[in-house]
C-alpha positions as CSV (number, residue, x, y, z in Angstrom):
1,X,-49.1,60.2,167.2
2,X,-53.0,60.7,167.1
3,X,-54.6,62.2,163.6
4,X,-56.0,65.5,164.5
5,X,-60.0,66.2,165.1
6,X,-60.6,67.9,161.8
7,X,-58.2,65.1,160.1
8,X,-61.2,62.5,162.0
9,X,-63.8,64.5,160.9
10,X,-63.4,64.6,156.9
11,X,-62.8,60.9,157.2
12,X,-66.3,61.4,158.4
13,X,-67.3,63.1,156.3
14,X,-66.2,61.2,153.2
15,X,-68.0,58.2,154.5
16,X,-71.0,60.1,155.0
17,X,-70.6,61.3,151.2
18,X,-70.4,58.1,150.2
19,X,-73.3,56.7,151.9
20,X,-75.7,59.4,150.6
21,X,-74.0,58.3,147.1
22,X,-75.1,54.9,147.7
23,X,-78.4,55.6,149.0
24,X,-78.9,57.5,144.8
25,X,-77.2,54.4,143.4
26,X,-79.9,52.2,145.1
27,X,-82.5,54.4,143.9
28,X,-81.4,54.3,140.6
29,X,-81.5,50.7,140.7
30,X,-84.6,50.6,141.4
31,X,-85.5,52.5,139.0
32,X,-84.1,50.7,136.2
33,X,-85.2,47.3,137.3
34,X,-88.6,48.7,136.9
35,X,-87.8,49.9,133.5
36,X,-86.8,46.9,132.7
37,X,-89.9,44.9,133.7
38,X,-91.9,47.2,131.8
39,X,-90.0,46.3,128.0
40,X,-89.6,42.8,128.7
41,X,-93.4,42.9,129.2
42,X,-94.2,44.5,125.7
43,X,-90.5,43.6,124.2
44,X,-89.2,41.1,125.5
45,X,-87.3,40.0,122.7
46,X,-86.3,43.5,121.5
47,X,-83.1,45.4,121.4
48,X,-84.4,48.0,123.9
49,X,-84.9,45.2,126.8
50,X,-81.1,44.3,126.0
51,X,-79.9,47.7,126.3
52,X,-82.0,47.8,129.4
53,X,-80.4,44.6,131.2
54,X,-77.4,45.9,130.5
55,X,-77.9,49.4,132.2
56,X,-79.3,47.9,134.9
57,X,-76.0,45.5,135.3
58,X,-73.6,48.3,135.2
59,X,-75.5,50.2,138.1
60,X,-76.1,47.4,140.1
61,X,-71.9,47.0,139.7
62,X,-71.3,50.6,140.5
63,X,-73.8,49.9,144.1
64,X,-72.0,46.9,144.5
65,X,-68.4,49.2,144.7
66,X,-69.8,51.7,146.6
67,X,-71.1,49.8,149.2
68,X,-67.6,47.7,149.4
69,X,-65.4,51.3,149.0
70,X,-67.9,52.7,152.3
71,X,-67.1,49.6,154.3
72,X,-63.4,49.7,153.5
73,X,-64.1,53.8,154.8
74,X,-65.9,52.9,157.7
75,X,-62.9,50.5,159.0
76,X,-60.0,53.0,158.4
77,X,-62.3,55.8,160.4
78,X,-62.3,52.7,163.1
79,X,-58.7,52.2,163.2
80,X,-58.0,56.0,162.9
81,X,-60.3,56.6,166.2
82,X,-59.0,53.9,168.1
83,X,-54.9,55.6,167.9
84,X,-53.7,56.1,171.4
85,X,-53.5,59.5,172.6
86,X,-50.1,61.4,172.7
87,X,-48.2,60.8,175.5
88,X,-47.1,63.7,177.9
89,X,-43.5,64.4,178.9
90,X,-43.7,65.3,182.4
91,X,-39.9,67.1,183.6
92,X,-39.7,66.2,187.7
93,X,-38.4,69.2,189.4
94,X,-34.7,69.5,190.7
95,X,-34.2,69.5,194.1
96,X,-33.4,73.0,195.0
97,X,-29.4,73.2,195.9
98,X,-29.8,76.8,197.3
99,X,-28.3,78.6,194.8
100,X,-30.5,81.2,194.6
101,X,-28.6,82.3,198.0
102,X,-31.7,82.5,200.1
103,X,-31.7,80.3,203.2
104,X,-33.6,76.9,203.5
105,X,-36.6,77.2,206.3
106,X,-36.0,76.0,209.7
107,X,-37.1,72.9,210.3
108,X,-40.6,73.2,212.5
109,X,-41.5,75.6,209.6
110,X,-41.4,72.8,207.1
111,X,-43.1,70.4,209.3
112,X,-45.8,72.5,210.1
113,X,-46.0,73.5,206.2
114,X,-45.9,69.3,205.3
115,X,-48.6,68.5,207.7
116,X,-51.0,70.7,206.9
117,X,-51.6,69.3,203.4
118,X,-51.8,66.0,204.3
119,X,-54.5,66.9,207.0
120,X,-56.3,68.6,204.3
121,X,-56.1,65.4,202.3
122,X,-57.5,63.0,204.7
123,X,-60.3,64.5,205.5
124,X,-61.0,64.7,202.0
125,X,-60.9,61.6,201.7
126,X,-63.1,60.6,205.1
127,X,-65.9,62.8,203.1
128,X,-65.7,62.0,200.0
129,X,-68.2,59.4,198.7
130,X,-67.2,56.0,197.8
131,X,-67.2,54.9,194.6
132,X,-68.4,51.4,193.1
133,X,-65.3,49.9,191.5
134,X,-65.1,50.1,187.9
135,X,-66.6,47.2,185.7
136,X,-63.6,45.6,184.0
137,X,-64.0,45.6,180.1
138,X,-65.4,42.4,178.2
139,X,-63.1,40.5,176.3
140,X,-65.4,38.7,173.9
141,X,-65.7,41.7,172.2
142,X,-64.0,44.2,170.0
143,X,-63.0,47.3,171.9
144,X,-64.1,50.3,170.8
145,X,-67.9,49.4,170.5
146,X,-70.5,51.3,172.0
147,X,-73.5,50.7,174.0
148,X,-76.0,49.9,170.9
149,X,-73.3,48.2,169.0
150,X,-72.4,45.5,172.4
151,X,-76.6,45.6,172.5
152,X,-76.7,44.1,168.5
153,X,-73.7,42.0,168.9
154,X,-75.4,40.3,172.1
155,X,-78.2,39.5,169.7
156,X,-76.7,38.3,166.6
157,X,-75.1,35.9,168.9
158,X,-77.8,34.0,169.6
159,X,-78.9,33.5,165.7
160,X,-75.7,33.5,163.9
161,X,-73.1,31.7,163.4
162,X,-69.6,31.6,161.5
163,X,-70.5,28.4,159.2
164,X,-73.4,30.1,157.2
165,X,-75.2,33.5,156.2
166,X,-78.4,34.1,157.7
167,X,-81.3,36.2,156.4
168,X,-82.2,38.8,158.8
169,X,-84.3,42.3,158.5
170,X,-82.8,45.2,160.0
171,X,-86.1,46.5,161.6
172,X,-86.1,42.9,163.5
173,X,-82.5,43.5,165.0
174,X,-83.7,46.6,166.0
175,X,-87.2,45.1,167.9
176,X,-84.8,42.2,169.2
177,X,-82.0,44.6,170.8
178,X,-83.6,47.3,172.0
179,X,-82.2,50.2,170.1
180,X,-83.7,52.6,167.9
181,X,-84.5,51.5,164.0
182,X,-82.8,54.6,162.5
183,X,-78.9,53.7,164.3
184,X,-79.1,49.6,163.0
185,X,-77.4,50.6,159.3
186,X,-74.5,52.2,161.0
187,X,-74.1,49.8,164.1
188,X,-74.2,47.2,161.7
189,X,-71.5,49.0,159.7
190,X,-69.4,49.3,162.8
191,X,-69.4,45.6,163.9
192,X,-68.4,44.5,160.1
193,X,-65.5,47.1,160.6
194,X,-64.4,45.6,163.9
195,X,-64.4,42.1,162.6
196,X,-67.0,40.7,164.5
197,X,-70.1,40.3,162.0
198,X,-69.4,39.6,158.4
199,X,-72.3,40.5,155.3
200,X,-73.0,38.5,152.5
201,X,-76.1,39.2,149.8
202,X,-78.3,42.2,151.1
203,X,-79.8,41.3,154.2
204,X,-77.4,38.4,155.1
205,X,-75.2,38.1,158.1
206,X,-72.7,35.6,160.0
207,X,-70.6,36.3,162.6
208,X,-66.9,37.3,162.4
């Protein structure tokens, strides 16, 4: 049975909570790594550079969790989307036995009623306008991937491999694939979720 939109929809939510979390961790980061700097360039043997480090370890650690716990999100919203949609019961109707007492229709009656619909239906179909025939789906890929994400995948291809991480900006994926800068973070997150990229350090990639 399929979760329910507004069950999809705080998934989506919570992974959108935690990436904005993220986002402050990495700014926080930052910002201690500059405080850092600063005393181990006028203390760098004192107690306050070692209290320093030490912040700056237990925030890069709580990033480092974040990022893993949004990933881990971001696969479970993938699997939660991808549920088949409730089937249907259809009932076929019973053949009427006449026991509503009224009598069946002669026969020309029903002939003339049977031939009218299907002389509807053909010239429906002599005017209706042909359609090209569906492409069929790729199977080197992961279903449930959308247009920018087969675009990124089609590229990564062609610089990755699965023996070892390559370094590679996001704002080059997006010049080499053709999609917009601002929709690379979460395409990226979508083919790590589907198994078909896997990240390393910041900024390092191999395929799945």
């Amino acid at each position: 049975m399929p979760l329910a939109p507004a069950t999809l929809q705080a998934v989506q939510q919570a992974g959108q909570t935690l990436h904005a979390a993220r986002q402050a961790v990495q700014a926080e980061i930052q910002r201690h790594t500059e405080r850092l700097v600063a005393t181990m360039a006028s203390q760098p043997f004192g107690a306050e550079a070692d209290r320093s480090y030490a912040q700056l370890r237990q925030v890069a650690r709580l990033g480092h969790e974040l990022q893993s716990l949004e990933e881990q999100l971001a696969a479970l919203y993938q699997s939660a989307a991808q549920m088949p949609a409730e089937e249907i019961a259809f009932v076929e109707a019973l053949p009427d036995q006449g026991g509503n007492g009224r009598p069946a229709p002669p026969a020309d009656v029903v002939d003339a009623q049977e031939l009218e619909p299907r002389r509807a239906r053909r010239q429906a179909r002599a005017t209706a306008p042909k359609q090209a025939p569906a492409k069929p789906a790729r199977r080197d890929v992961p279903a449930g991937l959308a247009c920018n994400d087969l675009k990124v995948l089609d590229f990564l291809k062609t610089v990755l491999d699965r023996r070892r991480w390559t370094s590679l900006p996001q704002s080059e994926i997006a010049r080499q694939a053709a999609i917009p800068p601002g929709s690379v973070g979460a395409t990226l997150r979508r083919l790590i979720a589907s198994g078909a990229l896997r990240r390393g350090e910041p900024g390092q990639y191999r395929l799945g």
